[in-house]
Structure formats: structure tokens, C-alpha cells
C-alpha positions as CSV (number, residue, x, y, z in Angstrom):
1,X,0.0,0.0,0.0
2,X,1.4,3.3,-0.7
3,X,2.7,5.6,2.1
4,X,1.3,9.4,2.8
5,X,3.2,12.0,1.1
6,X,4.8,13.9,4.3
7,X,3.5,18.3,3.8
8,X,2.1,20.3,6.2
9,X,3.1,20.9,10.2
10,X,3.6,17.5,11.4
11,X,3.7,17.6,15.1
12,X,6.1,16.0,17.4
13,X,4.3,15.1,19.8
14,X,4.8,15.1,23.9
15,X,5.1,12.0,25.8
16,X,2.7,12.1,28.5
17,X,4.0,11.0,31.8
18,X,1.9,10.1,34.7
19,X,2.4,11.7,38.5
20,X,4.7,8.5,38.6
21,X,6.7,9.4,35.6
22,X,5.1,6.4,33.5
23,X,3.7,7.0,30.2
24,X,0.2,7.7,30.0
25,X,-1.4,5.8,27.4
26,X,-4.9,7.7,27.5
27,X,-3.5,11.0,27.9
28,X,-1.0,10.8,25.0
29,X,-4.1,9.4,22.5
30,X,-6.3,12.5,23.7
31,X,-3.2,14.7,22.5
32,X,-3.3,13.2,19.1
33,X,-7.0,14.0,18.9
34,X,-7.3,17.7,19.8
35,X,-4.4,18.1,17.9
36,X,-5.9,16.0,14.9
37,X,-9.0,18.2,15.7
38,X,-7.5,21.2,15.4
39,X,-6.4,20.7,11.9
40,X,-2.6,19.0,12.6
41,X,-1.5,17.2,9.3
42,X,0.9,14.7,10.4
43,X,2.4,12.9,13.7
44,X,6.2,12.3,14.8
45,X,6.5,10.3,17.7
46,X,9.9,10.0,19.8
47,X,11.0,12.5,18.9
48,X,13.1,15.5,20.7
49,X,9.9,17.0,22.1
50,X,9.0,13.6,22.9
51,X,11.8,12.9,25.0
52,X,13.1,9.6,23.3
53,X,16.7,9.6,25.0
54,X,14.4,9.3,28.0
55,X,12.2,6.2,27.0
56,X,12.9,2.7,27.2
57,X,13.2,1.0,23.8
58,X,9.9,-0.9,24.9
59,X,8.4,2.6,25.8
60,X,9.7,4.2,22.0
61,X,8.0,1.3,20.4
62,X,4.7,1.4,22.7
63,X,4.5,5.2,21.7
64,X,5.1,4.0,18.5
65,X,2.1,1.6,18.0
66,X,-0.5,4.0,19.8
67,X,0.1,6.7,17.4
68,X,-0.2,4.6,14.4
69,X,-3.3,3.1,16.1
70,X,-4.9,6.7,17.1
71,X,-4.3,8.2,13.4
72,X,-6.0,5.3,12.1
73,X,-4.9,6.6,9.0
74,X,-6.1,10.4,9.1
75,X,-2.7,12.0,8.3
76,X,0.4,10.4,7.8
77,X,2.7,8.7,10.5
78,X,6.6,9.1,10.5
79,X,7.9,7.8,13.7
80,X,11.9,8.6,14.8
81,X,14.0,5.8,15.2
82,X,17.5,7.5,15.1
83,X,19.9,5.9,17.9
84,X,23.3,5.9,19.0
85,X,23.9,2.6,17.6
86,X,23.0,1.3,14.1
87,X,21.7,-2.0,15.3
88,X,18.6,-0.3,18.0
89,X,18.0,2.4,14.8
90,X,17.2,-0.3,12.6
91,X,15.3,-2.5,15.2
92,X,13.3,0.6,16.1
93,X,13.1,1.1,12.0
94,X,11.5,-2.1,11.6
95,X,9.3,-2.3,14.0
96,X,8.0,1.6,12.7
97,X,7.4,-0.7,9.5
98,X,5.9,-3.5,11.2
99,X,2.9,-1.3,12.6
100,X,2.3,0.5,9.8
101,X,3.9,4.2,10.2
102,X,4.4,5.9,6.7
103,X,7.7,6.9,7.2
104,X,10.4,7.5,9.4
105,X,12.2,10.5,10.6
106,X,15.9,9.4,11.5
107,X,18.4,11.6,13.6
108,X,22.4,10.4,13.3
109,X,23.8,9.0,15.8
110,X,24.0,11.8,18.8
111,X,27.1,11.3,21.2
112,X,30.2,10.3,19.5
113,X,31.6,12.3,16.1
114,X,31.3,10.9,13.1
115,X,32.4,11.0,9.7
116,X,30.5,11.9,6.8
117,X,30.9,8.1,5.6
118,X,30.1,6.8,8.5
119,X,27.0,8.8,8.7
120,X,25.8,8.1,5.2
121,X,27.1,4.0,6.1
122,X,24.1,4.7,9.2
123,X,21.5,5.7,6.6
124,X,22.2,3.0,4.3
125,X,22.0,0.1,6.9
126,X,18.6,1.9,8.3
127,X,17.4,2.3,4.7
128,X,17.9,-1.4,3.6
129,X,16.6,-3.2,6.7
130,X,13.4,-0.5,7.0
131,X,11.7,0.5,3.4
132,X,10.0,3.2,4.5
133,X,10.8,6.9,3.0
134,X,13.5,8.7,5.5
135,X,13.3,12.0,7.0
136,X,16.6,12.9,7.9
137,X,16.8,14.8,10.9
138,X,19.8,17.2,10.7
139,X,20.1,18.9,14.5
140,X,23.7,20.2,14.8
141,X,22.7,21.6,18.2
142,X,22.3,18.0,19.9
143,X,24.3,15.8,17.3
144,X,27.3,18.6,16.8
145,X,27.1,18.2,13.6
146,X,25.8,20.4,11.0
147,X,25.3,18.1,7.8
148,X,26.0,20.0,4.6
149,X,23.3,20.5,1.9
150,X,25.3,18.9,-0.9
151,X,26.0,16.2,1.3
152,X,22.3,15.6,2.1
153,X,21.8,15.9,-1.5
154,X,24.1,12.8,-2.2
155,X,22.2,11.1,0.7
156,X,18.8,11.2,-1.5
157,X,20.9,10.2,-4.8
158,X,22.5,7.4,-3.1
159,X,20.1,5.6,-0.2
160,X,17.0,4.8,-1.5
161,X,14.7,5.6,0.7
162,X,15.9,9.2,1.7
163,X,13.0,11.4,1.0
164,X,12.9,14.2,3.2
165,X,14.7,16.6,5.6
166,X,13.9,18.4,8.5
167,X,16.5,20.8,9.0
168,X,16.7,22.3,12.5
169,X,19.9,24.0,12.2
170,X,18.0,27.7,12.4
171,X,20.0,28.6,8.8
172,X,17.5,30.4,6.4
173,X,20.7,30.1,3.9
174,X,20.9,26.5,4.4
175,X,16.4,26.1,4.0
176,X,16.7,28.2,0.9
177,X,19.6,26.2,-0.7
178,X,18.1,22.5,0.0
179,X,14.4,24.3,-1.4
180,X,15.6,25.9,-4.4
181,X,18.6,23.5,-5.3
182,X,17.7,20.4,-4.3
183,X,13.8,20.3,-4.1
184,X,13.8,18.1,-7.1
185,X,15.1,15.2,-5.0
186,X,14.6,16.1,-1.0
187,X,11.7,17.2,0.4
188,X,12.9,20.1,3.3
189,X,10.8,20.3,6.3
190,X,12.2,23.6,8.3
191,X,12.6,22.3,12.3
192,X,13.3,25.3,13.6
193,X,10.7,27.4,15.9
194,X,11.9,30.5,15.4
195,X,11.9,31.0,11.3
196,X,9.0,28.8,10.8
197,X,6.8,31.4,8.5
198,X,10.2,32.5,7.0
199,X,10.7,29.1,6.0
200,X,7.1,28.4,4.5
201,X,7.5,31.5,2.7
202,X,11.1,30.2,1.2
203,X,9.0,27.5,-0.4
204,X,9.3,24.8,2.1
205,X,6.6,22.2,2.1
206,X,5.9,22.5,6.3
207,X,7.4,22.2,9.5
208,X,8.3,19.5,12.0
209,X,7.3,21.2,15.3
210,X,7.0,21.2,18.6
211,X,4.9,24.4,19.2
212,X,1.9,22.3,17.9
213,X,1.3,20.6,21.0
214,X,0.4,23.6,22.4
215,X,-1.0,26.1,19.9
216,X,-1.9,23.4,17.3
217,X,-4.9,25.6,15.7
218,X,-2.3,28.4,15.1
219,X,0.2,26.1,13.9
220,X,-1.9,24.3,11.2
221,X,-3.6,27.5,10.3
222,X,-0.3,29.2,9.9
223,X,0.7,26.5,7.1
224,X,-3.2,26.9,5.8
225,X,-2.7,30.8,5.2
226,X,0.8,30.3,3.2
227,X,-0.1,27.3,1.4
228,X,-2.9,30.0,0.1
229,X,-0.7,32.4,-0.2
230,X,-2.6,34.3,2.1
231,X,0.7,36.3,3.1
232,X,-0.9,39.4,4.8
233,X,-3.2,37.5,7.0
234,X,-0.2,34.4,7.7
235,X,2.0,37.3,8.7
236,X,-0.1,38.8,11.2
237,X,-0.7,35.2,12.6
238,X,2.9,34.2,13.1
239,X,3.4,38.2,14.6
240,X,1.0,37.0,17.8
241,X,2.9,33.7,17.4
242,X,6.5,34.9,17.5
243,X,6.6,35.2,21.5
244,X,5.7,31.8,21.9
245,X,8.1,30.4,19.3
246,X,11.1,33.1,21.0
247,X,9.4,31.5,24.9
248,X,9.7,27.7,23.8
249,X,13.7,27.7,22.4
250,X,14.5,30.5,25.6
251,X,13.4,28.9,28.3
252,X,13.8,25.2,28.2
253,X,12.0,23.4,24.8
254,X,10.5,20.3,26.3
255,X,9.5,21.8,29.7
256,X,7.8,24.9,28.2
257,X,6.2,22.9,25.5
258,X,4.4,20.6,28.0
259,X,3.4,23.3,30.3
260,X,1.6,25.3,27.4
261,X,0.1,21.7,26.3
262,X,-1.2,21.5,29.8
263,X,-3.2,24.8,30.0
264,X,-4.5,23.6,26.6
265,X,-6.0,20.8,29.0
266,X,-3.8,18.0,27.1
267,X,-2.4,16.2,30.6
268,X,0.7,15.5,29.6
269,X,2.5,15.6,32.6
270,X,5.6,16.9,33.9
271,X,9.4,16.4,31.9
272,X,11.0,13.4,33.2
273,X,14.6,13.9,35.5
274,X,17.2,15.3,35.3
275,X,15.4,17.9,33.3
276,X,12.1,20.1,35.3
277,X,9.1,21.9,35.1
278,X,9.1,25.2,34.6
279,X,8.7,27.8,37.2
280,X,5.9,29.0,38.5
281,X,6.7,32.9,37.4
282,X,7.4,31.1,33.8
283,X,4.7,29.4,33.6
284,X,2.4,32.7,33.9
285,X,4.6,34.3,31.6
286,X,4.1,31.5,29.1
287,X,0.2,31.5,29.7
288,X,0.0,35.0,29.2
289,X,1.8,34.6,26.0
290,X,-0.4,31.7,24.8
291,X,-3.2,33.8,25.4
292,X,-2.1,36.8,23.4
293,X,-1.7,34.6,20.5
294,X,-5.3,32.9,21.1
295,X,-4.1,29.4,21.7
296,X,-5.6,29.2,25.0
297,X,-8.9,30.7,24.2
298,X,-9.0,28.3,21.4
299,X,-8.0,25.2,23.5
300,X,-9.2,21.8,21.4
301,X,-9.4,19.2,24.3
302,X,-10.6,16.1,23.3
């Protein structure tokens, strides 16, 4: 059966923890409703915002299967199985497969550098033992490594299933160069907050992002607006936005991102340790913001 195309603001979605710390199976499927509600038109699981260096293997593919099982097919799937070995990348890879997900998003290997080679020999492996398209998931910030555009390029002419990019290393220069030279090949998601309307504006077919667990109507109605090329109107959207996006990458991505989700009513819980909540004074700020930019009078709970 053929995969979704990938377009569009594909959430990566929050892993709900319980008071215990446990994931919370009911919570996380009521998340991938009100954000389905709201007009969200794709899912990532695992991925940054979803805390996978935090989750078990068992956990990553439980989170897996439940968002494949809540889509039920509604918008595409593409679940993140990038590891810091090849071997749990491609067992994560197959499993993805195995349940159905229409692609998978793939970050490099995080801890140890690595060569070019040896990063393209990590696709390869992945892309054999999964067929499934491939987002690539370049985030110098985490893997210190900033993978160049004519290297990504030779990634899509060489491994079969390399289909996409989500670039998150904040470089409008780097999204323009992969939309207007490469487009014919890769498929460039922009994964970075703060230039998400300039990046839709560039040409780029959507965004992988975080904000949409807590501002999803905003987020989906941002892409709705450009895709229309409703640029007066998508403009003064992202300009009540902005503060959020500036908030989220500030003050702590996965904490601030689940606090927002929460006032949305989406009980997702707290971040698991070492990292923590945010403040009490931040989390007012925050709410103040959301509410500026209408998210919270909006709230979709399911």
C-alpha cells in the first residue's frame, strides 16, 4: 500500500507522563486527537519534544504503535528511530514498518563524532533493513554536527529511501539552498521554531514542530494561510505567534512545550529527570503569551 506524502506541520508530539513518571497511554491518545481536531497534518513520535533519550526501547516502540493506532490513518505517521547505535535504529526502524507508520524520521547518531561516511554508512543500513521513506533529521545543536546540503543531496541520490529533511539548524541560507537546489530530490521540512513562517514563505513544504502541542490551531492554520498564499493575513498570525516560538527555544523546549500543552487541558505531565518543570513565574509568563496569540482561548481538548 502506498505511504502518505509527508506536507504540512507534522507535530512531534509530547510524551505524557503520569504523576509517577510512566507513560500515559490515555493522555497521549487525547493529545493526538485535539491536535488532529484542530487541523494538525501529520504525527512524529519520539521525537526530541517527545523525550526519546528518555524512553525505554519498549516505551519508544509502545508510543510508536499507539500513534499509528490513534491516526487510524487520518494523516500520515513518521515515527523517529535515530539511535546511537546502528543496530537499535534499525530495530526501532522495523518495528515503525511492522505497525504500519508511513515513514520514518531518522536523527544520526548523537554522542560520539562521526564522519560523513560513517554517517551516510548509518542511513544506508537503516534504509535497507526499513523501506520506508527517510526523513533525515539534521540537528547540529544536539548531534554537533551540522550536515551540509550537498552532502544531504548525495544522501537522497544514493540511499534509496531518503526522501525528506527536517533541517533544525536555524539557517534560512541553508532552508533556501536544500528548497531551491535540491527540491527536485529532497523534500525540506524547516525544524526550527523560530523562522518557521520564513521558512514556508522560502517554499518549504511544512514544518516538524514542537509548538503544535500547544498552539496546534495556530500552527496548522499558519501552514493553511501560506499554502494559500494568504501572506498578509499568515503574517499577522505568526506576529502574535513569535513570542511563543522566542518562549519555547528561551526557556527550556520540552518543559515549556508541555506546560503550554497543559493549559490547553492535554495532561501530559511533567518532563521526566534530570530535566524540570518550569517555574511557577514562567509558567504565567508563558500563559500570558499563549493567550495573546489565542491558543488558549481556542484550547481543542478532546
Amino acid at each position: 500500500m502506498a505511504k502518505k506524502q509527508l506536507r504540512g506541520i507534522m507535530s512531534a508530539l509530547s510524551t505524557p507522563f503520569d504523576a509517577q513518571g510512566k507513560l500515559n497511554e490515555q493522555a497521549f491518545r487525547d493529545l493526538i486527537e485535539g491536535e488532529l481536531a484542530a487541523g494538525i497534518h501529520g504525527l512524529i513520535p519520539n521525537g526530541s519534544t517527545g523525550e526519546f533519550p528518555a524512553l525505554t526501547n519498549d516505551e519508544r516502540k509502545r508510543v510508536a504503535e499507539i500513534t499509528v493506532d490513534q491516526a487510524k490513518g487520518r494523516v500520515p505517521v513518521a515515527v523517529q528511530t535515530g539511535a546511537t547505535s546502528t543496530a537499535l535504529a534499525i530495530e526501532l526502524s522495523k518495528h515503525a514498518a511492522s505497525i504500519g507508520a508511513d515513514a520514518i524520521m531518522v536523527v544520526q547518531p548523537y554522542y560520539e563524532p562521526m564522519s560523513l561516511d560513517e554517517v551516510q554508512g548509518y542511513f544506508q543500513e537503516i534504509s535497507d533493513a526499513a523501506d520506508l521513506p527517510i526523513m533525515v533529521y539534521n540537528i547540529p545543536s544536539c548531534t554537533g554536527m551540522n550536515l551540509p546540503v550537498d552532502f544531504l543531496a548525495k544522501l537522497a541520490r544514493e540511499v534509496k529511501n531518503v526522501k525528506y529533511i527536517k533541517d533544525s539548524s536555524g539557517d534560512l541560507n541553508q532552508v533556501q539552498d536544500l528548497i531551491n537546489n535540491y527540491g527536485d530530490i529532497l523534500t525540506a521540512f524547516n525544524g526550527w521554531d523560530t523562522i518557521t513562517f520564513s521558512g514556508l514563505a522560502l517554499g518549504s513544504k511544512g514544518s516538524v514542530w514542537g509548538a503544535a502541542n500547544c498552539m496546534p490551531k495556530q500552527c496548522a492554520d499558519l501552514f493553511n494561510l501560506c499554502e494559500a498564499h494568504k501572506w498578509d493575513e499568515a503574517k499577522a498570525l505568526w506576529d502574535k505567534m513569535f513570542p511563543v516560538q522566542k518562549f519555547l527555544v528561551t526557556e527550556g523546549y520540552v518543559a515549556s512545550v508541555k506546560a503550554g500543552a497543559n493549559m490547553l487541558g492535554f495532561n501530559v505531565g511533567e518532563p521526566r529527570k534530570p530535566f524540570r518543570p518550569l517555574s511557577d513565574a514562567k509558567k504565567e509568563e508563558l500563559r500570558g503569551l499563549l493567550t495573546a496569540a489565542g491558543a488558549i482561548r481556542e484550547a481543542v481538548t478532546a
